[in-house]
C-alpha beads as a LAMMPS data file, in Angstrom:
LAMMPS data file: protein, C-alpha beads

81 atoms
80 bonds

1 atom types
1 bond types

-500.0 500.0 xlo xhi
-500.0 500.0 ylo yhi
-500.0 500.0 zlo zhi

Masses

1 110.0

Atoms # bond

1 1 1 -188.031 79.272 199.611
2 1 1 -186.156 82.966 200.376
3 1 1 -183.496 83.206 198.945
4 1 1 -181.144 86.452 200.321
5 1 1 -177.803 87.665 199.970
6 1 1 -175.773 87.664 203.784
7 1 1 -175.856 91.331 203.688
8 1 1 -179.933 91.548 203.268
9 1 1 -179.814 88.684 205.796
10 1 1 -178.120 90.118 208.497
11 1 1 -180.286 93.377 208.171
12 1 1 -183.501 91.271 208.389
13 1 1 -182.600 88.598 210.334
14 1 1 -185.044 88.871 212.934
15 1 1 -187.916 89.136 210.115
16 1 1 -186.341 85.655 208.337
17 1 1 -186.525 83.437 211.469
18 1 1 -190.160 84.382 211.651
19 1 1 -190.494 83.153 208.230
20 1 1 -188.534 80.212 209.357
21 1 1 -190.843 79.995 212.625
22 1 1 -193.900 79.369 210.105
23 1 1 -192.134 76.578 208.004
24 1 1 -190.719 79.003 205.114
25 1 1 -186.943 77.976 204.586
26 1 1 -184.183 80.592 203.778
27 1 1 -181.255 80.521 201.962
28 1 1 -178.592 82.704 202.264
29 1 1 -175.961 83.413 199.711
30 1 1 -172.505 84.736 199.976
31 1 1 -170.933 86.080 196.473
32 1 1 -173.566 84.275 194.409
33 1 1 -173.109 80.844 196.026
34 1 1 -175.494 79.269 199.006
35 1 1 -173.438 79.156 202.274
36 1 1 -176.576 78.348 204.718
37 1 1 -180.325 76.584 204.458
38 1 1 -182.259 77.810 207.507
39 1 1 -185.178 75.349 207.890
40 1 1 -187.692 74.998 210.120
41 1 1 -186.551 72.015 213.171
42 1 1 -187.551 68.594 211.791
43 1 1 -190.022 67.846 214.888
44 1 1 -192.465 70.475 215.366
45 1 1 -192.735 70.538 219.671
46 1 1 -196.482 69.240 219.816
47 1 1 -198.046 68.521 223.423
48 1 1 -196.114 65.300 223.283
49 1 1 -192.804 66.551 222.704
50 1 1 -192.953 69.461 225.257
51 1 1 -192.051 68.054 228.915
52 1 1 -194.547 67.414 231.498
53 1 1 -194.908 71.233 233.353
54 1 1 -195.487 72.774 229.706
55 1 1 -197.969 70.348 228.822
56 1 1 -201.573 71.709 228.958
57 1 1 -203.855 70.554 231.517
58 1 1 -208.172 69.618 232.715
59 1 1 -208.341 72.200 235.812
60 1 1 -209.063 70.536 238.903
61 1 1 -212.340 70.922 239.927
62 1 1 -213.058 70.310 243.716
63 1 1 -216.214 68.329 245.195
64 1 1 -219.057 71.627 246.752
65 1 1 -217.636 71.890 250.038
66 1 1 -214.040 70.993 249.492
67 1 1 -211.436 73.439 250.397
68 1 1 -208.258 72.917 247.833
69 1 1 -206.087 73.072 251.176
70 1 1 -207.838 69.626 252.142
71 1 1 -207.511 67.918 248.692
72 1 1 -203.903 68.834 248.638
73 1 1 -203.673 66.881 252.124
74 1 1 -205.720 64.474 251.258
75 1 1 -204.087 63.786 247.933
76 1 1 -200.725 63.615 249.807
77 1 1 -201.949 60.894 251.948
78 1 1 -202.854 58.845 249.229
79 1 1 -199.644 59.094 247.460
80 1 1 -197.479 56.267 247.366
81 1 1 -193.831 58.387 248.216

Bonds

1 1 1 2
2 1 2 3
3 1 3 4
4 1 4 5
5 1 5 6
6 1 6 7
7 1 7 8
8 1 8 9
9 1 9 10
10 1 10 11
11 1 11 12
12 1 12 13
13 1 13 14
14 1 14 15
15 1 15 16
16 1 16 17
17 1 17 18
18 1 18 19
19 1 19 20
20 1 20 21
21 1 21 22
22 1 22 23
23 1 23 24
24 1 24 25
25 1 25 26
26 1 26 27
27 1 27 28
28 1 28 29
29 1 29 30
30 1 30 31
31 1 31 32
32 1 32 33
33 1 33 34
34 1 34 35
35 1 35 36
36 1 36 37
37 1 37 38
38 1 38 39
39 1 39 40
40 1 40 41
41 1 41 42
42 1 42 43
43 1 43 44
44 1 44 45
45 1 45 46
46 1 46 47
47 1 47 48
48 1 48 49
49 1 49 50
50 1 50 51
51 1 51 52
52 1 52 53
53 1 53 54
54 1 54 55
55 1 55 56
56 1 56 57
57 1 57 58
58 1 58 59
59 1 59 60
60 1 60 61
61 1 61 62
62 1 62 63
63 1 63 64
64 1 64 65
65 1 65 66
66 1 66 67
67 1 67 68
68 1 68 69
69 1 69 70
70 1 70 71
71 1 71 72
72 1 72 73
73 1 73 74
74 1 74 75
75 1 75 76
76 1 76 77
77 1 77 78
78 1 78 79
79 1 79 80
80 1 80 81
């Protein structure tokens, strides 16, 4: 744990939320006397907490011969809309 008077705080802010970013916690003081606890968030956003277009993905690989025009079409004619 960091522990920082507001003054030092505000002039490093930037640096302390890195420190946060990697799991350190900060507390910041105000006339000798914690005011804040910056923590890290309680769920860390793994693959399964990030929505679906952020979520890694297999690329798609195409049959020899297949333009990816053609298995867009023909995926689309498959698809249950």
């Amino acid at each position: 744990m960091h522990i920082l008077p507001l003054s030092e705080f505000r002039a490093n802010a930037s640096a302390m939320l890195d420190l946060v970013e990697q799991g350190e916690t900060v507390r910041i003081m105000r006339h000798g006397k914690p005011v804040a606890d910056l923590v890290p968030p309680s769920g860390s956003a793994g693959p399964e907490r990030l929505p679906s277009w952020k979520r890694p993905f297999d690329p798609v690989v195409l049959p020899a011969g297949q333009s990816l025009a053609d298995a867009v079409i023909e995926d689309r004619a498959r698809a249950a809309w």
